[in-house]
N, C-alpha and C positions, 0 to 999 in steps of 0.2 A: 352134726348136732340135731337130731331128730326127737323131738318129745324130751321129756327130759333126762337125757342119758349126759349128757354134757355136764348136768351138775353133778354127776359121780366123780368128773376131776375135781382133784382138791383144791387145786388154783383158781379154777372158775370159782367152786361154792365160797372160798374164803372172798373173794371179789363183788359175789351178789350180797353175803354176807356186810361187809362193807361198805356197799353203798344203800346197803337198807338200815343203819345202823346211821348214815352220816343224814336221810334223808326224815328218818324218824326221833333220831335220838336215843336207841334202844329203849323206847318206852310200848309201842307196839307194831305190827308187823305191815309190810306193806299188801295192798290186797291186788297182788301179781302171782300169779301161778308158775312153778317151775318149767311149764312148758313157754309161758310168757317170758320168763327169764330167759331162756335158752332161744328164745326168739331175736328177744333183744341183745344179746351178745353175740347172734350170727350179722344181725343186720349193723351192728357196730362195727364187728370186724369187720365185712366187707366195704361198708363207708370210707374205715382207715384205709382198707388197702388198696383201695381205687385212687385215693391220694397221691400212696408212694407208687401206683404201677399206672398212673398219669405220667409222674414226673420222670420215670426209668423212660418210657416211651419217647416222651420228648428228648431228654437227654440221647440215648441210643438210636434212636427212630434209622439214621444213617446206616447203623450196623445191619439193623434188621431188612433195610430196604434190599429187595430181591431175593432174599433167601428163601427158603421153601417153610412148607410151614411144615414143622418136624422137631420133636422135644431135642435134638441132639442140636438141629442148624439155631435154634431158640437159646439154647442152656451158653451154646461158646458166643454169642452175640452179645449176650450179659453177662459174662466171665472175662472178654475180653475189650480190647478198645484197638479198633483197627483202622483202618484209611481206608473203607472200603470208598466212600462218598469221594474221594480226592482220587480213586484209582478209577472213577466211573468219569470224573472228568476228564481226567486225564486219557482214558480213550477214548470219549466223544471228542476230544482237543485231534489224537493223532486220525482219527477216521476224517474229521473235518479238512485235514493240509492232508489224508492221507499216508499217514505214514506208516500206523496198524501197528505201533510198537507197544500198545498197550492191547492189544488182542485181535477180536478182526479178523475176519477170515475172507474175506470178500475184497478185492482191490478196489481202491476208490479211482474209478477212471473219468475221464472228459472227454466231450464230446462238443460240436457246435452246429448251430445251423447259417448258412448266410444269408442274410438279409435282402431281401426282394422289394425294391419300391412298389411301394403298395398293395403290399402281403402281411398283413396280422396275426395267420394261423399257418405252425409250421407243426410239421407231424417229425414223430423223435420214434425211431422205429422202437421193434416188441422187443421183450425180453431187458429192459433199463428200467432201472427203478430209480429213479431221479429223487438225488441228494438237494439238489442245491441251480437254482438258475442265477448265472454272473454275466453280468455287462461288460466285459474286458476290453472289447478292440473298438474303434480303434486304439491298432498300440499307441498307448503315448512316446514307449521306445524309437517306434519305427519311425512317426510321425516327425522325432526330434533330431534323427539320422539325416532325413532328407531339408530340416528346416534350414538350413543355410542357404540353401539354393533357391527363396523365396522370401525369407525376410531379407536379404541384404548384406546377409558376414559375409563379403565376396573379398579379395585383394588381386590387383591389378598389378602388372608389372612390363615393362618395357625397358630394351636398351636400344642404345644407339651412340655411336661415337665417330669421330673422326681421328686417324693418327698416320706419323709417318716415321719408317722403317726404311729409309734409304730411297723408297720408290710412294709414292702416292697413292694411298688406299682407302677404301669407306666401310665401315662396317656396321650394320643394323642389327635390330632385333624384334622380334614379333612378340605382340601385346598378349598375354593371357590371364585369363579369368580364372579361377580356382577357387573349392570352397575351403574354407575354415570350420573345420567341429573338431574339435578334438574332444578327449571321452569326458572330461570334466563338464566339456560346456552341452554335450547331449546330455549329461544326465541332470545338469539345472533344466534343459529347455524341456526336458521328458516332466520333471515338476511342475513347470509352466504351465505344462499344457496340462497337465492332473487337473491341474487346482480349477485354470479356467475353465474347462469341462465341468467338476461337478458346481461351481459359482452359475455357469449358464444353462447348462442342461441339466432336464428334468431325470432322476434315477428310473430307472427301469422298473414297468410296472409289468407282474404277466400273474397268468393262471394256466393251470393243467389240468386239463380234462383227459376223460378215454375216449381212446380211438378204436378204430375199427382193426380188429385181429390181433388184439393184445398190445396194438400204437398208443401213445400220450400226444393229446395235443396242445402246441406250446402256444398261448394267446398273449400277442405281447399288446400294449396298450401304451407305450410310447417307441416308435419306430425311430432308430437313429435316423439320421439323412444325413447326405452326403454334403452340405454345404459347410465344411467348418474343417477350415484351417486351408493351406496350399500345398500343391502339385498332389491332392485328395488321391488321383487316379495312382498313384503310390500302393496303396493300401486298399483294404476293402474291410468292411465292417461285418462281425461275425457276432452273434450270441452265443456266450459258450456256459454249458452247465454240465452239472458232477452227475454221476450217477454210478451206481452200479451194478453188473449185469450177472443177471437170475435167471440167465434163461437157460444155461447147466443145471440149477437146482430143482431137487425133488421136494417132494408135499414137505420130507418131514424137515429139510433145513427152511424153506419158507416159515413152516411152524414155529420155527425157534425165532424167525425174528419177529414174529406177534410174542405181545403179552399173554405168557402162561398164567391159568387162573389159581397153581398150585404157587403162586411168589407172591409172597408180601408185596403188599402196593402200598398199605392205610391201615390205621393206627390199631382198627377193631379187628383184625386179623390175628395179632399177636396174644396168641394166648400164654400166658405167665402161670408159672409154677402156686396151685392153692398150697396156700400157709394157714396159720390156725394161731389160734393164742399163745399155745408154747411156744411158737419159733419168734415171737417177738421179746424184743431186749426191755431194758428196764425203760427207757424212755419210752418206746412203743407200747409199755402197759401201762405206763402213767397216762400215756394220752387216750390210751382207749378207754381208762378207767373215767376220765372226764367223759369224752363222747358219751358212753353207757349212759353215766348220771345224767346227762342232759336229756338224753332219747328216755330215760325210766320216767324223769319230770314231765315232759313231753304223753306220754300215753298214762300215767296216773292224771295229766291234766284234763286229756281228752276222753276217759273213764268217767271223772267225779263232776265233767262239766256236763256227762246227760240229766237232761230235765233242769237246764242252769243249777247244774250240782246241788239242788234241793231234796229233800229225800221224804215223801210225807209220812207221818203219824209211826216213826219210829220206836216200838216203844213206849209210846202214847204222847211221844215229841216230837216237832218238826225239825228236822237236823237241814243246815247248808254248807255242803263243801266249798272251800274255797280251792277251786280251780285254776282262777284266771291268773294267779301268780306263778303257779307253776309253769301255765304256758308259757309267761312273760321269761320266765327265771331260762326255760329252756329256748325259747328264742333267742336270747342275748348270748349264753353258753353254747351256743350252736355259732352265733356268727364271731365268738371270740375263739372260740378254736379253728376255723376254718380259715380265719387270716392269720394267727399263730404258724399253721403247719404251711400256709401258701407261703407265709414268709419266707419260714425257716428253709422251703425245699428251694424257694426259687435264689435263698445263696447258696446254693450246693449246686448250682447250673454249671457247667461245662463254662461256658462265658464268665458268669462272674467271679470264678475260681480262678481265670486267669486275668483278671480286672484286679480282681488282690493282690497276686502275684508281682502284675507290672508295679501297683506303686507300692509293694515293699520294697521292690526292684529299685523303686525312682527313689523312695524313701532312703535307701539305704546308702545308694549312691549319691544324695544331700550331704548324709553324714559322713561318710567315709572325706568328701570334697573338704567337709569343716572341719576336719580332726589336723591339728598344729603338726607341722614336719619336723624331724626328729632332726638334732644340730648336735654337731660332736662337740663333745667338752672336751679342752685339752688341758 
């Protein structure tokens, strides 16, 4: 829409026609230049369509995240409705326990370091790219294995009798001690001991720095100790954390797991198909026919308001436009269509579409509850 070529459409000229007709009365002409016109219905249309390619963005934003930015990966993001956002959890879920069934190339492994009284900094050799730092041991398992022989589930047993067989005999028996766990009762006292752990002890605090020759160093800042629970010398305390190891990989698979700057990350990225006046529906020209009239009220206000719209010795008359109603007329017109179309797009949300949904769902299922049961006449 360049100078005024855009009033050669018939559509446009019957539309400026139109709203100069509704803002004058057909009694005389507005004093806007066809280049002015064709100004003001570029800057309408694109007002509108910032509107509706806000609200496509929010609604799709999911679709679009990660893709490249490329008129083909754009056009099926907005043709389609996919689970891209539920497949991207879904493989940060399986890399997190490991399992890579949702893609993943890299094994997620574990590793640990042991615990040294009074050592804060442990070095986690090269080549590990560390996922994840976990406080696991002591086990609570192993811990619950040996707790019988220290809290007291003991049972004692002795025999001893006297009897006779024709000749006179004595017979004893030796006293023994034996524990009691069976797997029931390790796996409450394995809970036991969860629970009082994370109730008394503080969770594990740490940072990772670099080390020397491609090392990480692990700084923990609560150090287990050894003073908690019985027969301790059982077990030994480890820190153990996820990582996975990149020290077979070349530049270009490191590359891939940085952020590419060719993938959608954020909103101003996504460039949407320019549309034009034709390609809007009957609704979409009703509202831009508003818009326009407000935006034409709008700049004939800010026109006839130079020199507080007085105009001297016109003629041999002082003429005063009156401006400041138009301003008013097109401020108000401005902010009644802009919560009109907020309204209107934000029930067409993804969410509240299935907010509807449910309670015709609930709604229906009311009535179908109160509809009378059908009894056989005989």
């Amino acid at each position: 829409m360049n100078n005024n070529v855009c009033l050669e459409n018939e559509d446009l000229r019957c539309l400026v026609d139109d709203i100069t007709a509704l803002l004058t009365g057909g009694v005389w002409d507005l004093e806007l230049s066809d280049k002015v016109w064709c100004s003001l219905i570029r800057l309408s249309t694109e007002d509108f369509y910032s509107y509706i390619y806000r609200w496509i963005i929010d609604n799709k934003f999911t679709n679009f995240f990660g893709k490249n930015i490329t008129a083909s990966d754009i056009c099926l993001s907005l043709t389609t409705s996919s689970f891209d956002y539920e497949l991207l959890l879904a493989q940060a879920y399986s890399e997190d326990v490991g399992l890579s069934s949702r893609g993943g190339r890299y094994e997620l492994q574990k590793g640990f370091v042991e615990i040294v009284d009074g050592q804060q900094v442990y070095e986690i050799p090269a080549g590990r790219e560390i996922k994840k730092v976990l406080f696991v041991t002591p086990s609570s398992i192993d811990a619950a294995k040996f707790a019988s022989w220290g809290y007291g589930n003991l049972s004692m047993a002795q025999m001893s009798g006297l009897g006779t067989f024709g000749t006179i005999g004595f017979g004893s028996g030796y006293g023994a001690v034996y524990p009691l766990f069976p797997a029931h009762d390790v796996v409450l006292r394995a809970a036991h001991f969860n629970l009082n752990e994370r109730i008394f002890k503080s969770e594990l605090t740490y940072r990772i720095t670099k080390g020397p020759n491609g090392t990480r160093l692990l700084h923990l800042f609560s150090i287990p100790s050894y003073d908690w629970g019985l027969r301790r010398e059982l077990y030994s305390s480890k820190v153990w954390y996820e990582y996975y190891d990149v020290s077979e990989m070349g530049d270009e698979e490191k590359a891939l797991c940085q952020q590419e700057c060719n993938k959608i990350y954020a909103p101003h990225q996504i460039d949407l198909p320019k549309q034009d006046y034709c390609d809007l529906n009957l609704w979409g020209k009703n509202f831009l026919r508003k818009w326009l009239t407000a935006m034409a009220k709008e700049t004939l206000g800010r026109a006839r308001g130079k020199f507080k719209g007085k105009l001297v010795n016109m003629g041999g008359v002082d003429l005063e436009l009156d401006y400041d109603l138009l301003l008013a007329e097109a401020k108000e017109e401005f902010a009644e269509l802009k919560k009109d179309i907020s309204e209107f797009l934000l029930e067409l949300r993804s969410d509240k579409q299935l907010e509807r949904r449910a309670n015709e769902a609930e709604n229906l299922t009311r009535v179908l509850a109160l509809r009378p049961l059908g009894f056989e006449v005989i």
